[in-house]
C-alpha positions in Angstrom: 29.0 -1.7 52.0 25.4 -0.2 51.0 24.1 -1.3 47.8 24.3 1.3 45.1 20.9 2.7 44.7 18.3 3.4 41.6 15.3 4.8 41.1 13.0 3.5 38.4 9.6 4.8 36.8 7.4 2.3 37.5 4.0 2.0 36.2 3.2 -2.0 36.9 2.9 -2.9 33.1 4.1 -5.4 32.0 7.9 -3.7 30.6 8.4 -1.7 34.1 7.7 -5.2 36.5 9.7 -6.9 34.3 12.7 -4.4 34.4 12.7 -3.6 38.1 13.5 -7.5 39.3 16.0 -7.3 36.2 17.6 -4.1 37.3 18.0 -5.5 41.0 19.3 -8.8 39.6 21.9 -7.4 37.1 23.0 -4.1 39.0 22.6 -5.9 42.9 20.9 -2.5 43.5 18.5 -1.1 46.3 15.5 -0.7 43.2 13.1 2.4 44.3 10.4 2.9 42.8 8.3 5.5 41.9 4.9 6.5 40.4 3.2 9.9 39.4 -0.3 10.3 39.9 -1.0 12.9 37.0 -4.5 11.7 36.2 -4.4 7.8 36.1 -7.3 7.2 38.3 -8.1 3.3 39.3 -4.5 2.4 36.8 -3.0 3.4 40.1 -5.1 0.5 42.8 -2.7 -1.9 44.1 0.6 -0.5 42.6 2.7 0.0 45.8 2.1 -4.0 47.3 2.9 -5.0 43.4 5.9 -3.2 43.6 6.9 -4.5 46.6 6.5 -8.0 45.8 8.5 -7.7 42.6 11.2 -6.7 44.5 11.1 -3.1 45.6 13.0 -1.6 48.6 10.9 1.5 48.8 7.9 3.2 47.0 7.0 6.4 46.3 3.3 7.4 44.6 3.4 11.0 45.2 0.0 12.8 44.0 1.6 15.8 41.2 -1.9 16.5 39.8 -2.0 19.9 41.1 1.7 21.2 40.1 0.9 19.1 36.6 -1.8 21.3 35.9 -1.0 24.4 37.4 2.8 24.6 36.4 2.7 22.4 33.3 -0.5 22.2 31.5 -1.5 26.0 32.4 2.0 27.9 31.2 1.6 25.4 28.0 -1.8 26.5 27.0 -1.0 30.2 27.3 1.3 29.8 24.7 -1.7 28.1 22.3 0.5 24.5 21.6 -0.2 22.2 19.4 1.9 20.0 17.6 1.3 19.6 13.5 -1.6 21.4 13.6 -3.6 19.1 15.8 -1.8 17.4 19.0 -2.6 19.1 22.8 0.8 17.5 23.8 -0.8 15.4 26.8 1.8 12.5 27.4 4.8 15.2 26.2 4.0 17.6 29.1 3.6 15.1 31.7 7.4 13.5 31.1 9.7 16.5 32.9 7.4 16.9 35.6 8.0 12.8 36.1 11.6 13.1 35.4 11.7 16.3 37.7 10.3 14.2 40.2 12.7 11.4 39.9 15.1 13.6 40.2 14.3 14.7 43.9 13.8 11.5 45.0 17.2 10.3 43.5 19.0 13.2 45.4 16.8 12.7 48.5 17.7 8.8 48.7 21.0 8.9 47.8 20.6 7.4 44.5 23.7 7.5 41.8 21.1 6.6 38.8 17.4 6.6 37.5 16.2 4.5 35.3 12.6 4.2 32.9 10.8 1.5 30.7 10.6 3.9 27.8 11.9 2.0 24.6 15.3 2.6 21.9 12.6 3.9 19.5 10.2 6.6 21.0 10.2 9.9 22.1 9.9 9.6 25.9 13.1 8.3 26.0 14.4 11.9 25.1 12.1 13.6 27.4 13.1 11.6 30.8 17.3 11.8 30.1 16.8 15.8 28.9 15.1 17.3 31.9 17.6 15.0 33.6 20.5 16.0 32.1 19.3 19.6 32.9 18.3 19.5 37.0 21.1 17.1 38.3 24.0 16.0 34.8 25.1 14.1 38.1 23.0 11.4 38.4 22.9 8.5 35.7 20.4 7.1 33.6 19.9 3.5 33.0 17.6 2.8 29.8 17.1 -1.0 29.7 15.7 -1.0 26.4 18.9 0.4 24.5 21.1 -2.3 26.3 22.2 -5.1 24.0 21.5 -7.6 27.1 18.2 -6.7 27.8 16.9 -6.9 24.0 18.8 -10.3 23.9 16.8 -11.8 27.0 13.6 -10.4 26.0 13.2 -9.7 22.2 9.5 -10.1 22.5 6.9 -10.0 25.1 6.8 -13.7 25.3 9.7 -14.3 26.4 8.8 -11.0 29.2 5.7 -12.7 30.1 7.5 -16.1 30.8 10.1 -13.7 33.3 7.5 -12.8 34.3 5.7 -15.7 35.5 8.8 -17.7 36.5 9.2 -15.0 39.4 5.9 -14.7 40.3 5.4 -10.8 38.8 1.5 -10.4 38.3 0.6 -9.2 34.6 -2.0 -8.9 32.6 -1.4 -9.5 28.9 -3.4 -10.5 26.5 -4.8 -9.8 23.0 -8.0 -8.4 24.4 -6.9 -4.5 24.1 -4.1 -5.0 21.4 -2.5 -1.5 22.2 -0.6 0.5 24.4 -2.2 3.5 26.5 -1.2 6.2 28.3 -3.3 8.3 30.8 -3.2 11.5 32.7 -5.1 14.3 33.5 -4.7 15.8 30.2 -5.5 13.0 27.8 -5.4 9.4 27.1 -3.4 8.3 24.5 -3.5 5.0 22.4 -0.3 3.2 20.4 0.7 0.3 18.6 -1.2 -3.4 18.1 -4.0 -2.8 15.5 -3.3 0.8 15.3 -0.1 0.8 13.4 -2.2 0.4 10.1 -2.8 3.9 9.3 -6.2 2.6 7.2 -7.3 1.3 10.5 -10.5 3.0 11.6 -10.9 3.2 15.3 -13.8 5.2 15.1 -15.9 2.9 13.8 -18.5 1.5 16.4 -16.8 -2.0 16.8 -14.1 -0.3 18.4 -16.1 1.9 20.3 -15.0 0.0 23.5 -11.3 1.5 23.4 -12.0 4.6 24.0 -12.0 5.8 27.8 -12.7 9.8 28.4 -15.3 10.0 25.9 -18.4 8.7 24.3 -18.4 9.2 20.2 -20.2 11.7 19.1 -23.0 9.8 17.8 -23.5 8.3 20.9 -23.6 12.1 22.8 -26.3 13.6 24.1 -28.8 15.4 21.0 -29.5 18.7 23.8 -25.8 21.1 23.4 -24.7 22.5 27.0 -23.3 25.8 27.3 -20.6 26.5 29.7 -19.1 29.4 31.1 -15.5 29.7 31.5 -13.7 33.1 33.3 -9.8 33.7 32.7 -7.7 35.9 34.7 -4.2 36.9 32.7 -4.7 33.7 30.5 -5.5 31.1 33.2 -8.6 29.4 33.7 -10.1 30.6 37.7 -14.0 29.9 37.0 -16.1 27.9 35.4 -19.8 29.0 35.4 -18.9 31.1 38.0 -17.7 29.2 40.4 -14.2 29.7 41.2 -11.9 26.6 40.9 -8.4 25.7 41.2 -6.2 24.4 37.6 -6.5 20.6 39.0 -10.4 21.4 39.4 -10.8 22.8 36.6 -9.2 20.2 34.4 -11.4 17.1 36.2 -14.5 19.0 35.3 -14.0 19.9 31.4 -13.0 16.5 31.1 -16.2 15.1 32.3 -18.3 18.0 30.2 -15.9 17.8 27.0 -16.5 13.7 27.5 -19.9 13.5 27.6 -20.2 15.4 24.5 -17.8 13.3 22.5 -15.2 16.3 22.5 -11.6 15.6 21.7 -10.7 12.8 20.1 -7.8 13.1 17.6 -6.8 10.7 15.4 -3.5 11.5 13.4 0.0 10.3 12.2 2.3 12.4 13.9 6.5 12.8 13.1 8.7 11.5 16.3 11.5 13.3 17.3 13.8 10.2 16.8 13.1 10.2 13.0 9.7 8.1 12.2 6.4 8.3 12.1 3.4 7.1 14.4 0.0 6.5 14.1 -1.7 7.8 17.5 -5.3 8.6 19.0 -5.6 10.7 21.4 -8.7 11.7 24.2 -8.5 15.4 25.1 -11.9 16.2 26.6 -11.0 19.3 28.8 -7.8 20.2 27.3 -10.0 21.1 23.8 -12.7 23.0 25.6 -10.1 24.9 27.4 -7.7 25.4 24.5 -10.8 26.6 22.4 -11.9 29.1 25.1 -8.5 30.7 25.4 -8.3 31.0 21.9 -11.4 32.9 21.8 -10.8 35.1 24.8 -7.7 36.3 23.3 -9.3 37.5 20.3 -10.9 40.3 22.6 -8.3 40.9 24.7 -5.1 40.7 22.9 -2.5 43.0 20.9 -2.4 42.4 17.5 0.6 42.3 16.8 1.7 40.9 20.4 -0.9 38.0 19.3 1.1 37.5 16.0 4.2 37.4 17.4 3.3 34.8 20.2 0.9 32.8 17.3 4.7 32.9 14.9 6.0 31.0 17.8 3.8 28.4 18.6 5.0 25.5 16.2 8.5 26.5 17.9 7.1 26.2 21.1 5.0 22.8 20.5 8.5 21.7 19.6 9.9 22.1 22.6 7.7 20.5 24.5 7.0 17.7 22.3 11.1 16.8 21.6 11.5 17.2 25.7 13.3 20.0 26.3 10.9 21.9 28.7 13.8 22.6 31.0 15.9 24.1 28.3 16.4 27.9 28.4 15.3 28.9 24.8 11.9 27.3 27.0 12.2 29.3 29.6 12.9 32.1 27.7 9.7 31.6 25.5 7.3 31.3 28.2 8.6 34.8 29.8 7.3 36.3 26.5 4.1 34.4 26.5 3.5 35.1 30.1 4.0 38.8 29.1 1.5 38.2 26.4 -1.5 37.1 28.5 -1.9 39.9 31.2 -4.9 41.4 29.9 -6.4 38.1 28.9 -8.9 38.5 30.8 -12.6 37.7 30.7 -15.5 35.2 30.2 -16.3 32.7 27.2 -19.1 31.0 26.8 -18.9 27.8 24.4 -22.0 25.6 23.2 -21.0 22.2 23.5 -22.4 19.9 21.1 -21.7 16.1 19.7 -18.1 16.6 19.3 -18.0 20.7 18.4 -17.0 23.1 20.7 -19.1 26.4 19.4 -18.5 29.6 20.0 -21.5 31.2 22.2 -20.2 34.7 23.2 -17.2 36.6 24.8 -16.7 39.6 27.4 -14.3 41.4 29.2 -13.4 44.4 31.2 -10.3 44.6 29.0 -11.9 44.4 25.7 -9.8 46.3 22.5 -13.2 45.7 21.0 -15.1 48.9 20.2 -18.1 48.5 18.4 -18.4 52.6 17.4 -14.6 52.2 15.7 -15.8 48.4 14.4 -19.3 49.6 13.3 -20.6 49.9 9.4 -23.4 52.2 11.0 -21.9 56.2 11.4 -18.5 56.4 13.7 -19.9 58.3 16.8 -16.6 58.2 18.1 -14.8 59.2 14.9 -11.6 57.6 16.0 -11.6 56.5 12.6 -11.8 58.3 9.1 -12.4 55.9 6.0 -10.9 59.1 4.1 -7.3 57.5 6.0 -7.1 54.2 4.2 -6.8 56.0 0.9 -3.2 56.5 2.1 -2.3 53.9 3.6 -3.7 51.8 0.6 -1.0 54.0 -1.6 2.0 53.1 0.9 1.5 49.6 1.0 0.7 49.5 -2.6 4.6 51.3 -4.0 6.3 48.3 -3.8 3.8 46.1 -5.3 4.0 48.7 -8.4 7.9 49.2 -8.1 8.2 45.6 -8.4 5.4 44.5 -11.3 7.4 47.7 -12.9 10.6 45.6 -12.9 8.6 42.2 -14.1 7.1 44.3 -17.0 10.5 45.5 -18.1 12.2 42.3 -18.2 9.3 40.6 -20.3 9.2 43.9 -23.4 
């Protein structure tokens, strides 16, 4: 009788080698596992033999950089997210697009379960089992962490790094980097060790060394660069005229916005399970290209559609943040902001300089700019007549009257 079958997010940290020989020694399952390349660059070297030799029947890396940032990152910047005022979202929007893909490889292989390394008390936990629960409720989900048996055998990473060792699972672990990370094409982001004091300072120039997308601002160059960017209906297609794909365009904002220091957050951020956590976050590209939609937007969009999208946004950043990007009140969202963004269209051009992202200029074919109705200089167009705000001044003003009446009143 085949062996039941699971599929497991594998990274090759430390947690994920450690729980695929567990999962094939407590389940006797056929363990398949499975990376994303979203962005990780050299993270990736060697993963597939590693796999193997922990005890992998089958691997799959499968290269999702182009669907993650034409299908994810895109769609999510049109709708101008961030979370608490200050988050790009960049390991939140990479989860359904792994889970999504986990999912077609379970149904493809036959598998009855999937399984990740994410722990009992953070948010990618959600994100994984939600965009399961929505493409295929039929396949299981095996979260090691949240399993009374697995926190008894390892209740520390000693005791994973001695697993490890006694079956011959290559690690590295030590106290040299005393955090976690997380990369992809969007951002890196750093957790835990030394940065779960809030009154930690990692941007001090001892701990220069952790960061990986950027230099710090003191250390950018003292000459700004100006870039060009050109949007068609919201989306990024150009940048200094030269035409490039979403992937493309992501890989080279990340090396402009890095080199200038651009993009580094540091902030203590409210989890979806219930408690806070400190995190710093890289987001090179993703805040030159937020920044530039922003501003072409400003020429190019309704008022009052731009209102009713911005009313949205902490909604939306929500969404994406508590995992529930498959989720129709998502869906249904995005068709509005999609709606929002045809005549975004345009070029902005931003100064780039020691960790600011400046304003430089902004033009389009589709501008609801006019600079004879906007003018302080004689209307030649007379579309409007100061004479009109006299009026509208009055309406506006009856309630406020109607209602200091009432105050009055109740204080004679």
């Amino acid at each position: 009788m085949a062996k039941e079958k699971i599929v497991l997010a594998y990274s090759g940290g430390l947690d994920t080698s450690v729980i695929l020989k567990w999962l094939k020694e407590t389940y006797d399952a056929e363990i398949i596992a499975f990376t994303a390349d979203i962005g990780q660059k050299d993270e990736l070297d060697g993963l597939e033999a590693k796999a193997l030799a922990t005890g992998a029947s089958k691997v799959y890396i499968d290269d999702l950089r182009a669907e993650f940032a034409k299908d994810f990152i895109y769609p999510m910047f049109q709708a101008g997210t961030l979370y608490e005022g200050q988050y790009l979202l960049g390991t939140s929007i990479a989860r359904p697009l792994i889970a999504k893909r986990m999912v077609d490889i379970a149904r493809a292989e036959g598998a009855t379960a999937i399984a990740h390394g994410a722990t009992g008390k953070g948010n990618d936990q959600v994100r994984f089992e939600l965009t399961a629960a929505a493409l295929a409720p039929e396949i299981g989900v095996i979260a090691p962490w949240r399993l009374e048996a697995f926190r008894e055998q390892f209740p520390g990473r000693a005791e994973m790094i001695a697993y490890a060792e006694k079956h011959g699972i290559p690690v590295t672990a030590s106290a040299a980097k005393p955090y976690s990370t997380d990369r992809n094409l969007l951002h890196i982001s750093f957790e835990s060790g030394m940065l779960e004091d809030p009154w930690f300072d990692p941007s001090s120039e001892e701990n220069e060394e952790m960061y990986v997308l950027s230099v710090s601002p003191e250390r950018a160059p003292d000459q700004a660069e100006y870039v060009e960017l050109t949007f068609e209906q919201g989306n990024c297609t150009a940048i200094n005229g030269k035409e490039m794909s979403p992937l493309e365009a992501m890989e080279l904002l990340n090396e402009l916005g890095g080199k200038h220091g651009i993009g580094r957050v540091d902030m203590v951020e409210n989890r979806f399970v219930g408690m806070k956590s400190r995190g710093v976050y890289e987001t090179p590209g993703g805040t030159i290209l937020f920044t530039a939609h922003r501003k072409m937007e400003s020429l190019t969009m309704d008022r009052e559609v731009m209102h009713l999208r911005d009313s949205l946004i902490a909604k939306y950043s929500q969404l994406v943040y508590n995992g529930f990007w498959f989720a129709p009140e998502r869906l249904a969202l995005q068709a509005l902001v999609t709606e929002s963004q045809k005549n975004v269209t345009g070029v902005v051009r931003l100064k780039l300089y020691k960790g600011n992202v400046i304003g430089a200029g902004v033009k389009s074919p589709v501008s609801l700019y006019n600079p004879d109705i906007a003018t302080m200089e004689a209307d030649p167009s007379q579309a409007y007549d100061q004479g009109d705000a006299t009026g509208f001044i009055r309406l506006n003003a009856l309630r406020l009257k109607v209602s200091s009446g009432v105050e009055q009143s109740k204080n004679q």
